[in-house]
N, C-alpha and C positions, 0 to 999 in steps of 0.2 A: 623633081627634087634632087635626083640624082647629079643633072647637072648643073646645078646651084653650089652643091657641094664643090664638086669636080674646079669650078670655077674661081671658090675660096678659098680651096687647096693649092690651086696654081699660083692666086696673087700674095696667098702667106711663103709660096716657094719662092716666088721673085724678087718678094720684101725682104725674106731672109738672105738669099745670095746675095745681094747688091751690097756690095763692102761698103760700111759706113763712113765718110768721108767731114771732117770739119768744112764748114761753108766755103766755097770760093769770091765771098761777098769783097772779101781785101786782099785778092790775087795781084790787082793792077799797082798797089801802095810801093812805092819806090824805099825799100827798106834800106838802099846803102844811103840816100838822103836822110833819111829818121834818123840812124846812127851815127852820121856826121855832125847834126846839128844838135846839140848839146838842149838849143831851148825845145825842140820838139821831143828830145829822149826820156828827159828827166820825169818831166809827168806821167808817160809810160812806167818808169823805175820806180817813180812814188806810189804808182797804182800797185801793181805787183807786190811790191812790198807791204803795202798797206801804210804806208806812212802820207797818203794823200787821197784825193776825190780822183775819179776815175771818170774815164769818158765812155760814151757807147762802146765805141772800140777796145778801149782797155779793158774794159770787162770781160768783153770777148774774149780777150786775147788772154786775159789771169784765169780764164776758166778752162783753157786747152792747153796753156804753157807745158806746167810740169806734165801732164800726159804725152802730151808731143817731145819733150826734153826725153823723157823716162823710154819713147817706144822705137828713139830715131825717126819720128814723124809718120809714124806709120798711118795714119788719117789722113798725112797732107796730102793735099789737092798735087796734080803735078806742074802746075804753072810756077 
């Protein structure tokens, strides 16, 4: 029993250390191209804003922004 505990204790220890990180699912996304082209930006800005439907990834992305904006990206992935 003892070491059952011992064992539960350790993975709530390593669960806790492990710094929580936003996905790196859209690491490889070429952002100075998104920002250049106006027709791929804008539905990003319309999601964000709420002033439009939003895509998988904008959601994602409206769900982390202002946290990431507010902490200097202290989540983000280092890629």
């Amino acid at each position: 029993m003892k070491t059952v505990i011992v064992c539960l204790l350790a993975l709530t220890a390593v669960a806790l250390a492990r710094p929580e990180q936003y996905t790196d699912k859209y690491d490889t996304v070429d952002l100075d191209q998104l920002i250049s082209n106006r027709r791929l930006l804008i539905p990003y800005v319309h999601c964000i804003l709420e002033k439009g439907q939003c895509t998988a990834e904008g959601k994602e992305l409206k769900s982390h922004i202002k946290e990431a904006l507010e902490t200097n990206c202290a989540k983000c992935t280092k890629a």
